[in-house]
C-alpha beads as a LAMMPS data file, in Angstrom:
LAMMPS data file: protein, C-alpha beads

95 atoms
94 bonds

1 atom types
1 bond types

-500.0 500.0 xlo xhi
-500.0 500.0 ylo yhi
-500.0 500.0 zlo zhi

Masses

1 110.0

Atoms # bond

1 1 1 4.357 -11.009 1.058
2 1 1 1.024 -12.276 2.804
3 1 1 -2.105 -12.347 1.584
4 1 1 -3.710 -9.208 -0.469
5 1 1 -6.561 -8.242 -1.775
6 1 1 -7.015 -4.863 -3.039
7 1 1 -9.264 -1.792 -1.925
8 1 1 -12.116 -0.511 -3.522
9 1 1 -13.438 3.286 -3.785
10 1 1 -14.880 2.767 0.486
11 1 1 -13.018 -0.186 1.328
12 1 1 -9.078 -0.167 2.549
13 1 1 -7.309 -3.734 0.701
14 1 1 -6.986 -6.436 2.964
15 1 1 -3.830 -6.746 3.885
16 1 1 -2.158 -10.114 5.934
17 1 1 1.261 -10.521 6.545
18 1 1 3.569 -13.090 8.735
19 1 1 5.841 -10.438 9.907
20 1 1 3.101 -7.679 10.816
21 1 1 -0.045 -9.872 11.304
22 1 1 -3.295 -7.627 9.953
23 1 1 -2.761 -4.411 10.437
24 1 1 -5.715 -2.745 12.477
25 1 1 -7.629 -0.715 9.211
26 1 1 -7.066 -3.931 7.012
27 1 1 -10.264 -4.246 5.052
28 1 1 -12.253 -1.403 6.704
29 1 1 -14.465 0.427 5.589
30 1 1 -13.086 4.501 4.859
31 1 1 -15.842 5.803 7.237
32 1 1 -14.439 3.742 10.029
33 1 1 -11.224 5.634 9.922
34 1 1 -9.487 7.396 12.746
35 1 1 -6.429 9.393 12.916
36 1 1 -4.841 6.927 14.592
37 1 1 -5.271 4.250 11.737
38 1 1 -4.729 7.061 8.933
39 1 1 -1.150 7.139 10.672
40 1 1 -0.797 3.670 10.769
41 1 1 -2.063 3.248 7.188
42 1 1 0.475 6.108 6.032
43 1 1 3.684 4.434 7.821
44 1 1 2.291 1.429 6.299
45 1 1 2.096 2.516 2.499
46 1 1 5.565 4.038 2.842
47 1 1 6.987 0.945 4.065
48 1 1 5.418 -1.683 2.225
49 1 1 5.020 0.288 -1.344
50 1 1 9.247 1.301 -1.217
51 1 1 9.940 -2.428 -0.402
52 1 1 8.196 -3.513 -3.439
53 1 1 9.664 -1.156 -5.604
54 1 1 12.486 -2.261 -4.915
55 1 1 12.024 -5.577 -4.852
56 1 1 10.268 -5.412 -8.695
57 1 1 13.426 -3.885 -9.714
58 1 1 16.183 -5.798 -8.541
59 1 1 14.312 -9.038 -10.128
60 1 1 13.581 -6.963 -12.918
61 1 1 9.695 -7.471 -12.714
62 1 1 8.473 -3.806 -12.387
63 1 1 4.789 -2.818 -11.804
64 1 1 3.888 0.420 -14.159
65 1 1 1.010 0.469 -12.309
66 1 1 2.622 -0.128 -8.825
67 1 1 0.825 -3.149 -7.716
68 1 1 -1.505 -0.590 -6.184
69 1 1 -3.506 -1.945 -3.536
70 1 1 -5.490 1.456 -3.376
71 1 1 -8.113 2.288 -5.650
72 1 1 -7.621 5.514 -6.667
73 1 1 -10.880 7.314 -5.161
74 1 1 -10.163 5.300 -1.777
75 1 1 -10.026 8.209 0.750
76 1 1 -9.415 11.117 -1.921
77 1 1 -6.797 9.305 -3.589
78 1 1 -3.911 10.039 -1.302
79 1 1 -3.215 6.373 -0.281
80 1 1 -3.317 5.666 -4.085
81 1 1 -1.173 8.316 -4.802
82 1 1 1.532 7.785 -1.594
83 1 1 1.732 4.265 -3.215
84 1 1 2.949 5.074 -6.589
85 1 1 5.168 7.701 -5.077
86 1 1 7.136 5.107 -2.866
87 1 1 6.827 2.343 -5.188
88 1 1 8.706 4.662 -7.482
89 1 1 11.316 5.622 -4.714
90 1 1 11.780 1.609 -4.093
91 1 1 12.148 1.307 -7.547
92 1 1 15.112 4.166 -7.865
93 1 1 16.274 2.894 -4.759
94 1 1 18.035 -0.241 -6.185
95 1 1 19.419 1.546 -9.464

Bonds

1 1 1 2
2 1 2 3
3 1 3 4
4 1 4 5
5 1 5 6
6 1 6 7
7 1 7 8
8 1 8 9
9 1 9 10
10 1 10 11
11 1 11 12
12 1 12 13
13 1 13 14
14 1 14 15
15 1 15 16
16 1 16 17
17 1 17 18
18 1 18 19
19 1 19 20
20 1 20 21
21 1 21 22
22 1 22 23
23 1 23 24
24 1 24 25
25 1 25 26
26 1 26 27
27 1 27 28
28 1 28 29
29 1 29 30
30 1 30 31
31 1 31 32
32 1 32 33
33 1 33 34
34 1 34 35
35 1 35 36
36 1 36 37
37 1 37 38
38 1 38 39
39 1 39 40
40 1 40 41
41 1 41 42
42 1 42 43
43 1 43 44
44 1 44 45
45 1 45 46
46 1 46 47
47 1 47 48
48 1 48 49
49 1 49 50
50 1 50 51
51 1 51 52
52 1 52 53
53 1 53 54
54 1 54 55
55 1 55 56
56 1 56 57
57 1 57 58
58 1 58 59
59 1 59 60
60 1 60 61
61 1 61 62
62 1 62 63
63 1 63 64
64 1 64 65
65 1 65 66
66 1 66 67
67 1 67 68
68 1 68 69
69 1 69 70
70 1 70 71
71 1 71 72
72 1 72 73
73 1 73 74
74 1 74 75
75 1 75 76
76 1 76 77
77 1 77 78
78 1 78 79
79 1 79 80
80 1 80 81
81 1 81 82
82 1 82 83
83 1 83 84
84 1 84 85
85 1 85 86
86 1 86 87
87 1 87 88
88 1 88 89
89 1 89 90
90 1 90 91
91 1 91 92
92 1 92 93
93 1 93 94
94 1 94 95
């Protein structure tokens, strides 16, 4: 895991990794959002929230919040919400 710093209700987290590098909405601001980087943000949560899960649960150091980098206003909620979904799959994943 890189560096992290979570969201706020306008803000996306910022996000660093050495495997991906910053992603391209890392730290923006929710106005400043395109399609493009709601797509990118999306494959993003999926990818990143299921790893940790799963991760958490194999050594047995699970989240009940999720680690959520999202607030949970931050564009309507659905990043928020995608989050705790696939941190929940990554979780069941390793059962």
């Amino acid at each position: 895991m890189g560096i992290t710093r979570v969201g706020s209700e306008f803000q996306a987290p910022t996000y660093e990794d050495n495997s991906i590098g910053t992603p391209s909405w890392s730290g923006l601001h929710a106005d400043a959002f395109t399609d493009e980087l709601l797509q990118s943000l999306r494959l993003f949560i999926v990818r990143e929230a299921k790893r940790r899960g799963n991760n958490d649960s194999i050594y047995d150091r699970i989240d009940h919040n999720g680690a959520n980098l999202f607030h949970p206003k931050f564009l309507r909620g659905w990043a928020f919400d995608l989050w705790a979904q696939n941190y929940s799959e990554g979780i069941n994943k390793s059962k």
